[in-house]
N, C-alpha and C positions, 0 to 999 in steps of 0.2 A: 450814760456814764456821767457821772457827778467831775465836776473840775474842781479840785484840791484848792485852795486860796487863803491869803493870811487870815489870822483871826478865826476860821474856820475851825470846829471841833471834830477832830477824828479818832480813831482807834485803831491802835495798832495789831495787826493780823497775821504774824508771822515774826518768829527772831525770839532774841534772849525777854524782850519786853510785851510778848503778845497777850492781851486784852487790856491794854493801858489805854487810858483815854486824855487827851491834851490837847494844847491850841496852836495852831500853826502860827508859829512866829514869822519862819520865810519860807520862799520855793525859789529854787532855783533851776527853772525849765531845761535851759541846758544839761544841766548834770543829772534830772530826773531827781534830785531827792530835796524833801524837807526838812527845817527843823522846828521839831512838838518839843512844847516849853514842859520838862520837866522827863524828858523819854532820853535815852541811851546816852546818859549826862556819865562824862571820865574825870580824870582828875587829871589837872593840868600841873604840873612843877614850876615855880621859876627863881631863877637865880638871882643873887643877891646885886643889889642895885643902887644907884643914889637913891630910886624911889619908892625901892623895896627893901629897908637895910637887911632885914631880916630873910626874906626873900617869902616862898612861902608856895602853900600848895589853894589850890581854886578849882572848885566843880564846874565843866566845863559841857554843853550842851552840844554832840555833834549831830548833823544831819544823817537822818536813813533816806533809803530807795523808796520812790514814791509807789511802788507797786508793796511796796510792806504797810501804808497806813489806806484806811477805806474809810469815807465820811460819817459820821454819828449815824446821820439820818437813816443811811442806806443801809448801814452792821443792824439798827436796832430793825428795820421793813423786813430785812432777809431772817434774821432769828425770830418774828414774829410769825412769817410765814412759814417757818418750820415748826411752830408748836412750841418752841423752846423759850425759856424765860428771860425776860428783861435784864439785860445785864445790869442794871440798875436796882432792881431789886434782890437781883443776888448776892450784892454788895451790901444791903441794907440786912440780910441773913447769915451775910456772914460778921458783920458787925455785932449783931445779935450774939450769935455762938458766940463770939468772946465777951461779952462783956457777962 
């Protein structure tokens, strides 16, 4: 078993975001979950302020269950040992079809 850790690249394998790939910003051992910079980002409101006259709405990045993200390394060893393609390259074919 691979240990999840900041800065680490993982991908996410289950949920509204699954085959997303991003960098671990934190862990928080206690609570079992991470947050990947750029994955299951909300939008936050806030009211109007001395420091916000206008107040205003902010993309806001929450933490998932650490049993929902699996390390780069480990997602690309397990789909390579199944035969199945690089997710990497798949990305680069689909970028193709569109363009």
């Amino acid at each position: 078993m691979v240990r999840i850790k900041r800065n680490d690249t993982v991908v996410v394998i289950a949920g509204a975001e699954k085959g997303k790939r991003g960098r671990v910003l934190r862990v928080d051992r206690e609570k079992q979950r991470v947050l990947v910079e750029g994955i299951n980002v909300r939008k936050k409101t806030h009211r109007r302020s001395s420091d916000r006259p206008q107040g205003g709405i902010d993309d806001v990045a929450c933490p998932i269950h650490l049993s929902n993200v699996m390390a780069e390394a480990t997602y690309d060893a397990r789909r390579a040992a199944r035969g199945e393609a690089p997710a990497a390259e798949e990305a680069a074919a689909e970028k193709a079809e569109k363009a």
